[in-house]
C-alpha positions as protocol buffer text, in pm:
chain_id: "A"
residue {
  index: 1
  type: UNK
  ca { x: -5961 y: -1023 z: 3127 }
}
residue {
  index: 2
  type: UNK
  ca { x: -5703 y: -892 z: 3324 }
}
residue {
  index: 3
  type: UNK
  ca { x: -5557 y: -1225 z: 3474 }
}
residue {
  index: 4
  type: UNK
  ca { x: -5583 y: -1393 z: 3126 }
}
residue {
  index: 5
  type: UNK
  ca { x: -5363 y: -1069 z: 2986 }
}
residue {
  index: 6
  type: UNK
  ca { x: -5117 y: -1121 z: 3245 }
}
residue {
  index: 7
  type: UNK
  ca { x: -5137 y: -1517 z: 3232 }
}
residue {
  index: 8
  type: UNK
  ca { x: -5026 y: -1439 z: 2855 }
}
residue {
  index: 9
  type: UNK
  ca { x: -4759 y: -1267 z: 2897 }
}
residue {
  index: 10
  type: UNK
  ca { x: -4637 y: -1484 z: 3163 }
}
residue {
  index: 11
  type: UNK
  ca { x: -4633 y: -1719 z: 2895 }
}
residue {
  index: 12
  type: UNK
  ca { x: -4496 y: -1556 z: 2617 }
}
residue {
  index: 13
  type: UNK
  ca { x: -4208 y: -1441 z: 2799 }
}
residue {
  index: 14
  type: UNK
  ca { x: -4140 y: -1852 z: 2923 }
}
residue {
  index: 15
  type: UNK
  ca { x: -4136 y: -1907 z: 2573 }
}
residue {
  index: 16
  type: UNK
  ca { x: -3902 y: -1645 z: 2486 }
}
residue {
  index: 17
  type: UNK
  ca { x: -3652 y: -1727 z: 2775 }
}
residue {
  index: 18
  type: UNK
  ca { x: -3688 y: -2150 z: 2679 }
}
residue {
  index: 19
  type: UNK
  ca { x: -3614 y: -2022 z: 2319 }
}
residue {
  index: 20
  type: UNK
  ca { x: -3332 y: -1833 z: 2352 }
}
residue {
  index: 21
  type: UNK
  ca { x: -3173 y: -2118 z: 2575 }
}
residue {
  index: 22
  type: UNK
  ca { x: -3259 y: -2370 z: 2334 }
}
residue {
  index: 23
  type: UNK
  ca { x: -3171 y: -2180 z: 2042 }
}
residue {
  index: 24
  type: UNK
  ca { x: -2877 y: -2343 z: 1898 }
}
residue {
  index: 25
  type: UNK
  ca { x: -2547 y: -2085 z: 1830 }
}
residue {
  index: 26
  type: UNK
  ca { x: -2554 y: -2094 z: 1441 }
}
residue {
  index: 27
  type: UNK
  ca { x: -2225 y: -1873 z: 1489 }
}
residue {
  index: 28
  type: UNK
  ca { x: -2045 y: -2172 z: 1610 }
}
residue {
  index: 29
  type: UNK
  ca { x: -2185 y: -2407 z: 1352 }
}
residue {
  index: 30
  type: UNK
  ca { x: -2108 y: -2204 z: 1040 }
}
residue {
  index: 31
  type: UNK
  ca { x: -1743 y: -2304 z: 908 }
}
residue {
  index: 32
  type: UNK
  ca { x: -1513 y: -1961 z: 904 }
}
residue {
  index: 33
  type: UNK
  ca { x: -1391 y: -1864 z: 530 }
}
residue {
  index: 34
  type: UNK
  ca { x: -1077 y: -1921 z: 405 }
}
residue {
  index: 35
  type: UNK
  ca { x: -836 y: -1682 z: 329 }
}
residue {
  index: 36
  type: UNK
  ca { x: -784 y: -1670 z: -37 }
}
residue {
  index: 37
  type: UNK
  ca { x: -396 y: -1676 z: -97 }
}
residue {
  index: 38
  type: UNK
  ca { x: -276 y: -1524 z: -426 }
}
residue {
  index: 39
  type: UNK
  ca { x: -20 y: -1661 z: -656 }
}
residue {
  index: 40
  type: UNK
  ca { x: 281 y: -1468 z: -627 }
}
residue {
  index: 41
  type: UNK
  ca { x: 292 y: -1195 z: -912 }
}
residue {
  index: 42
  type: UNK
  ca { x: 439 y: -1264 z: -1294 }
}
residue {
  index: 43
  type: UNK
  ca { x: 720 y: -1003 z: -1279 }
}
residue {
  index: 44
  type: UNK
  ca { x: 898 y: -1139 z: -1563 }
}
residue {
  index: 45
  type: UNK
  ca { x: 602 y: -1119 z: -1801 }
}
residue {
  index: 46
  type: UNK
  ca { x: 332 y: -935 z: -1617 }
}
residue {
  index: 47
  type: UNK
  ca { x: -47 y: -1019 z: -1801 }
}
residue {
  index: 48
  type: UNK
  ca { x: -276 y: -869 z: -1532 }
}
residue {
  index: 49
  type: UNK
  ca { x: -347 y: -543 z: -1398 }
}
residue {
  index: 50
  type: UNK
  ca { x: -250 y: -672 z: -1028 }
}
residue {
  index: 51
  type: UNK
  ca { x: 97 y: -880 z: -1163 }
}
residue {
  index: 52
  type: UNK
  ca { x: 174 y: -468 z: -1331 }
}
residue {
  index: 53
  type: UNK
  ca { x: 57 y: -299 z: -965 }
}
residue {
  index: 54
  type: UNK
  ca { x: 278 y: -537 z: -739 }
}
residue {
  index: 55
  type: UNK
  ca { x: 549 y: -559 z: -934 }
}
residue {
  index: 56
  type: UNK
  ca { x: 563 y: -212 z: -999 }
}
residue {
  index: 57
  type: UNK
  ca { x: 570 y: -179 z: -610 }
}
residue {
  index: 58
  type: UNK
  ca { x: 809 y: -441 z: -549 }
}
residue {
  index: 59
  type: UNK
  ca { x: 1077 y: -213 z: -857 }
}
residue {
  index: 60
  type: UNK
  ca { x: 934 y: 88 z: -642 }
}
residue {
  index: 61
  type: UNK
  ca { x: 1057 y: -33 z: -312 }
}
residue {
  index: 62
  type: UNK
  ca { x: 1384 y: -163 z: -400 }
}
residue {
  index: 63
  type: UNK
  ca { x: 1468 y: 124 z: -540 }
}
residue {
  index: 64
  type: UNK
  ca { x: 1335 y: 352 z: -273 }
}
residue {
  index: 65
  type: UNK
  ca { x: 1544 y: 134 z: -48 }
}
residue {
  index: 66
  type: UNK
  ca { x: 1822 y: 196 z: -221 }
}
residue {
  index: 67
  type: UNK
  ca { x: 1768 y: 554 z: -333 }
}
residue {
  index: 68
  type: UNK
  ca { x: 1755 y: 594 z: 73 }
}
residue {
  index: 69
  type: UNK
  ca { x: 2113 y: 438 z: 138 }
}
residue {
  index: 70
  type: UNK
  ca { x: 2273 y: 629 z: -126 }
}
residue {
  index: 71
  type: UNK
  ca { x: 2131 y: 954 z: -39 }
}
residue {
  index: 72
  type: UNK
  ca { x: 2214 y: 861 z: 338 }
}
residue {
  index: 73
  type: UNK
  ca { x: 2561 y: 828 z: 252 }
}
residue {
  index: 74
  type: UNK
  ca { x: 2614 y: 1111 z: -17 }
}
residue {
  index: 75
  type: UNK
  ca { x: 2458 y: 1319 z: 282 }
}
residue {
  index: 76
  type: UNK
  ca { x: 2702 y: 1182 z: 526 }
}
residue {
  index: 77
  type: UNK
  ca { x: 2989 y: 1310 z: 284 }
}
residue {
  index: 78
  type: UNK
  ca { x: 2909 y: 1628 z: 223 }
}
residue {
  index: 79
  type: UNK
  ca { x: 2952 y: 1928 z: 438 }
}
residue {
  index: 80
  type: UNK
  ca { x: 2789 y: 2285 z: 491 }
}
residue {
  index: 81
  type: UNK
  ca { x: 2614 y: 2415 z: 190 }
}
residue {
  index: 82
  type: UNK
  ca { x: 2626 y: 2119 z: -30 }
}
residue {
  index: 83
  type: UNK
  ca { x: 2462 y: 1925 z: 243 }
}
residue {
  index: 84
  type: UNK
  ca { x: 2178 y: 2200 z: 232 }
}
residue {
  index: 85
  type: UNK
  ca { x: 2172 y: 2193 z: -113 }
}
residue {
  index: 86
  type: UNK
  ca { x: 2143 y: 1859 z: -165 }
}
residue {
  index: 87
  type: UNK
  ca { x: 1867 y: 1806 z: 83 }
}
residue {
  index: 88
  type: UNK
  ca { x: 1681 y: 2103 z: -103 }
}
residue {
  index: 89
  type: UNK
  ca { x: 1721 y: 1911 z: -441 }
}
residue {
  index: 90
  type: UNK
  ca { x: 1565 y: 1627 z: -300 }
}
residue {
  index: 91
  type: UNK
  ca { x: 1247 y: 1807 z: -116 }
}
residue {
  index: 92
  type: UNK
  ca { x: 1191 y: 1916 z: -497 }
}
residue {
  index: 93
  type: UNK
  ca { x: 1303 y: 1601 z: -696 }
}
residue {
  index: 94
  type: UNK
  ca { x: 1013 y: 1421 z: -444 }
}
residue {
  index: 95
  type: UNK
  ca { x: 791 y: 1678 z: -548 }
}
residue {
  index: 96
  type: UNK
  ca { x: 889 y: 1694 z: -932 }
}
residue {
  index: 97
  type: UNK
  ca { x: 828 y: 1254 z: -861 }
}
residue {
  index: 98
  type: UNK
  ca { x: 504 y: 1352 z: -732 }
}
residue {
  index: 99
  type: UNK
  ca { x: 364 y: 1566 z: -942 }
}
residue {
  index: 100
  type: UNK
  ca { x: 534 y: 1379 z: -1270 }
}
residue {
  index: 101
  type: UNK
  ca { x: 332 y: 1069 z: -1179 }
}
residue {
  index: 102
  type: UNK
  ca { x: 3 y: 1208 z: -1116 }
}
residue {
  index: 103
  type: UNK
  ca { x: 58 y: 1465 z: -1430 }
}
residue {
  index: 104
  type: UNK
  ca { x: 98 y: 1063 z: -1617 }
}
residue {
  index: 105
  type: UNK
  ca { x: -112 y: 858 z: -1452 }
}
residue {
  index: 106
  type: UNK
  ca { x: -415 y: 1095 z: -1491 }
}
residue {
  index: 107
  type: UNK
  ca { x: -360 y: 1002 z: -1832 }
}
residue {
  index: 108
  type: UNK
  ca { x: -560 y: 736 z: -1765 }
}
residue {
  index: 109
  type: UNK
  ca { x: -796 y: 846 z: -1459 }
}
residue {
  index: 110
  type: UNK
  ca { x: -1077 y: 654 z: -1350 }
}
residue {
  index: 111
  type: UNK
  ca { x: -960 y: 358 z: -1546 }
}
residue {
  index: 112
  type: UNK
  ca { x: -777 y: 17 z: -1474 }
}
residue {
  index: 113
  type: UNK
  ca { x: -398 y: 189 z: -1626 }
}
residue {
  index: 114
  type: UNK
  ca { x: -435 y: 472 z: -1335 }
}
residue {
  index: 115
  type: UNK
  ca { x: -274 y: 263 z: -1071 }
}
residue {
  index: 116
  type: UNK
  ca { x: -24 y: 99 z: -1254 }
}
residue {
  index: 117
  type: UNK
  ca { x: 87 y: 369 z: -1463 }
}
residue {
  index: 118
  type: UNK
  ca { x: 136 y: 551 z: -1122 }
}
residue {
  index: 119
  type: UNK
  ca { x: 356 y: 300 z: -974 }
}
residue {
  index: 120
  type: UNK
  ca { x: 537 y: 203 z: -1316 }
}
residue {
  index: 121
  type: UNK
  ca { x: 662 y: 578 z: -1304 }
}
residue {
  index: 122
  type: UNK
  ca { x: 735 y: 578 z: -925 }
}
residue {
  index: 123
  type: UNK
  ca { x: 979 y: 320 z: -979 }
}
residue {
  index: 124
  type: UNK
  ca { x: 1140 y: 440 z: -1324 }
}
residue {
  index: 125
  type: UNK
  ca { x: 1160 y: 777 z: -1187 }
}
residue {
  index: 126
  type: UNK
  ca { x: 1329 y: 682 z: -814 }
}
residue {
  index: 127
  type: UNK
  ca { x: 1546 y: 445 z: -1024 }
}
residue {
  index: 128
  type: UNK
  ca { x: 1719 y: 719 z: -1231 }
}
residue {
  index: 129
  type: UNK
  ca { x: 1709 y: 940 z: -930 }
}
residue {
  index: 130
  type: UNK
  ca { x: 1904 y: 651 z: -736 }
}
residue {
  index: 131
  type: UNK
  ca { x: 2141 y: 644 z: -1056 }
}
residue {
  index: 132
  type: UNK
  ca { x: 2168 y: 1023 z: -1055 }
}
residue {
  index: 133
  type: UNK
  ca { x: 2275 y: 1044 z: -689 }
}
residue {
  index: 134
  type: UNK
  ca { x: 2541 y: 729 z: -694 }
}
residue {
  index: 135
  type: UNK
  ca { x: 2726 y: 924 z: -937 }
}
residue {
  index: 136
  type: UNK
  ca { x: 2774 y: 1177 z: -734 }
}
residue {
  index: 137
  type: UNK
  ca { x: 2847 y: 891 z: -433 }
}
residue {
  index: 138
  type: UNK
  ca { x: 3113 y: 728 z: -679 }
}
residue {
  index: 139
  type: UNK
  ca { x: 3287 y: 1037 z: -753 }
}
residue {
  index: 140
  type: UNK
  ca { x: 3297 y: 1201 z: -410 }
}
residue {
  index: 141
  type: UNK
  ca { x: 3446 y: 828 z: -281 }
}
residue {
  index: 142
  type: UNK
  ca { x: 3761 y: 874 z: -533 }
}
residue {
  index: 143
  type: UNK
  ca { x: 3866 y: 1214 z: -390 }
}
C-alpha cells in the first residue's frame, strides 16, 4: 500500500510538471484592449456632463495661468506693505474661491451638477479675480 501511495504521487506530480510545461500562456494569446480615445470636448455648446467638466477646467486653467502672471508681476511692482498686503488678500481671496465653490456646488451634492458646478465657479471666480488684479497692473504701469 505504501509503494502504490508513493508510485501515485510520483505520478501525479509528472503530470503536474508535463502540464504546466505544456500548458499554453493564454496571457500571450489574449489581444491587449484598446485605449478608448475621447472626442475632444464641445466647448462652444457643451451637451454632456464631461464636455461642462473639461471645459470648465480648460476656462479654469487659462485663467489660473493667467491670474498667476498678473499677480507675479503686480507683486514684482509693489514694495513693503502693499506687497504684504497684497499677498494677504490673495491667501483669503483663495480661500473666499474655496469656500464660495463648495458653499455652490453643494447645491447640488451627490449629484451629476456637483462637479461641474464646482469647476464652472472656479473659473468665473479666478476670471474676475484675474480682472480685479490687472487693474491694479494697468494702473500701477502708467505711474
Amino acid at each position: 500500500m505504501k509503494l502504490y501511495l508513493q508510485i501515485s504521487l510520483l505520478l501525479l506530480n509528472g503530470l503536474l510538471i508535463w502540464g504546466t510545461n505544456t500548458t499554453p500562456n493564454l496571457a500571450q494569446n489574449t489581444p491587449k484592449p484598446v485605449p478608448q480615445t475621447l472626442p475632444p470636448p464641445n466647448c462652444k455648446d457643451p451637451q454632456t456632463t464631461r464636455d461642462t467638466i473639461e471645459c470648465g477646467r480648460i476656462a479654469y486653467r487659462e485663467a489660473d495661468k493667467k491670474l498667476l502672471s498678473v499677480y507675479k508681476q503686480l507683486q514684482a511692482k509693489l514694495g513693503g506693505t502693499q506687497k504684504k498686503r497684497l499677498i494677504t488678500s490673495h491667501e483669503n481671496w483663495m480661500k473666499y474661491r474655496d469656500s464660495a465653490c463648495a458653499f455652490e456646488s453643494k447645491m447640488y451634492e451627490g449629484g451629476s451638477l456637483e462637479p461641474p458646478t464646482r469647476i464652472s465657479c472656479y473659473a468665473r471666480v479666478t476670471t474676475q479675480r484675474l480682472r480685479d488684479l490687472d487693474v491694479w497692473l494697468q494702473e500701477l504701469n502708467r505711474r
